[in-house]
C-alpha positions as CSV (number, residue, x, y, z in Angstrom):
1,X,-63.8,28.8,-32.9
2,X,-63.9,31.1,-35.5
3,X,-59.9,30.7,-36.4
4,X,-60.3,26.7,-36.3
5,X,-63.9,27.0,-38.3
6,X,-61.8,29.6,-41.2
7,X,-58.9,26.8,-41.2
8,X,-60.7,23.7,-41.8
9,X,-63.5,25.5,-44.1
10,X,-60.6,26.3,-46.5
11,X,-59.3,22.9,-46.4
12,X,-62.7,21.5,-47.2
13,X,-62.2,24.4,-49.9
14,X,-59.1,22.6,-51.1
15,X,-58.0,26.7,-50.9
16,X,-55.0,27.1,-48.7
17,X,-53.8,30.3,-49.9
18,X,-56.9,31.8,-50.1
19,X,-58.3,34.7,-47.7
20,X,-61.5,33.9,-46.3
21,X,-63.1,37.1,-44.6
22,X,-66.2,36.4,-42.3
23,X,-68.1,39.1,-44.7
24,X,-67.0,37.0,-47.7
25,X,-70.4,35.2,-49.7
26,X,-68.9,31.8,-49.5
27,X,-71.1,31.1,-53.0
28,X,-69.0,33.1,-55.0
29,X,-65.8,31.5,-54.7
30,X,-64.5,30.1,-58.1
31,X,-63.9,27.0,-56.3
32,X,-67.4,26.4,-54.6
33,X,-69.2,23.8,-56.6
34,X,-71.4,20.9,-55.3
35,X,-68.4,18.9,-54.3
36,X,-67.8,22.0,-52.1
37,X,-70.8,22.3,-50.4
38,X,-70.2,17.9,-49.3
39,X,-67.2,19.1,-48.0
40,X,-68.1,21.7,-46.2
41,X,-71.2,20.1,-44.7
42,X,-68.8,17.1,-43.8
43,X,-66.5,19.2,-42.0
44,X,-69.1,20.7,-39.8
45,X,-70.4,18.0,-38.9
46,X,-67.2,16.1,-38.1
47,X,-64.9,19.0,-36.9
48,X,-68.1,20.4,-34.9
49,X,-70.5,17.4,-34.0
50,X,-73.2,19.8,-36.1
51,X,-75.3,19.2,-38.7
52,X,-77.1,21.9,-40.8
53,X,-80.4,21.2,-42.5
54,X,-80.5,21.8,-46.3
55,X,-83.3,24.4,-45.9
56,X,-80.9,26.3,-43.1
57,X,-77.5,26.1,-45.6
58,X,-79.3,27.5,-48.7
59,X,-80.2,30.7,-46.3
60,X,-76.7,31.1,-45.2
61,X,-74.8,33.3,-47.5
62,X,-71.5,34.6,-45.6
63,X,-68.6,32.7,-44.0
64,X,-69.8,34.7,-40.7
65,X,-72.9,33.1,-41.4
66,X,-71.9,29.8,-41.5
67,X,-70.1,30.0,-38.5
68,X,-73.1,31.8,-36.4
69,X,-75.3,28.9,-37.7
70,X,-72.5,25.9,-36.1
71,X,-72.2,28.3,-33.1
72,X,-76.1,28.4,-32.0
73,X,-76.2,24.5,-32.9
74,X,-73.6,23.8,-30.4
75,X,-74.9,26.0,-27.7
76,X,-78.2,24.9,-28.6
């Protein structure tokens, strides 16, 4: 999960090359931007069948984090 979630969170990224870490505060990439954050919430929710509310995204600050919040939503 966590290999797939890296893969298709840099594509959404549009950031190939880049190494994403789970400790990594997804915010401060130079490429995160509001476009971004569609993307990403788009992939999650296609790629995963999850959707995160606003209020729940805004709190999320890691990659690690990110992927803990799709994990609990798909067990949930």
């Amino acid at each position: 999960m966590k290999e797939k979630f890296i893969e298709k969170f840099k594509e959404a990224l549009d950031a190939d090359g880049k190494d994403i870490r789970l400790e990594d505060r997804f915010r401060d990439y130079d490429e995160w931007d509001s476009l971004r954050y569609l993307s990403v919430i788009a992939m999650i929710d296609s790629e995963f069948d999850v959707i995160i509310e606003t209020a729940e995204f805004k709190k999320t600050e890691t990659v690690g984090g990110l992927i803990e919040e799709v994990e609990k939503r798909i067990k949930g």
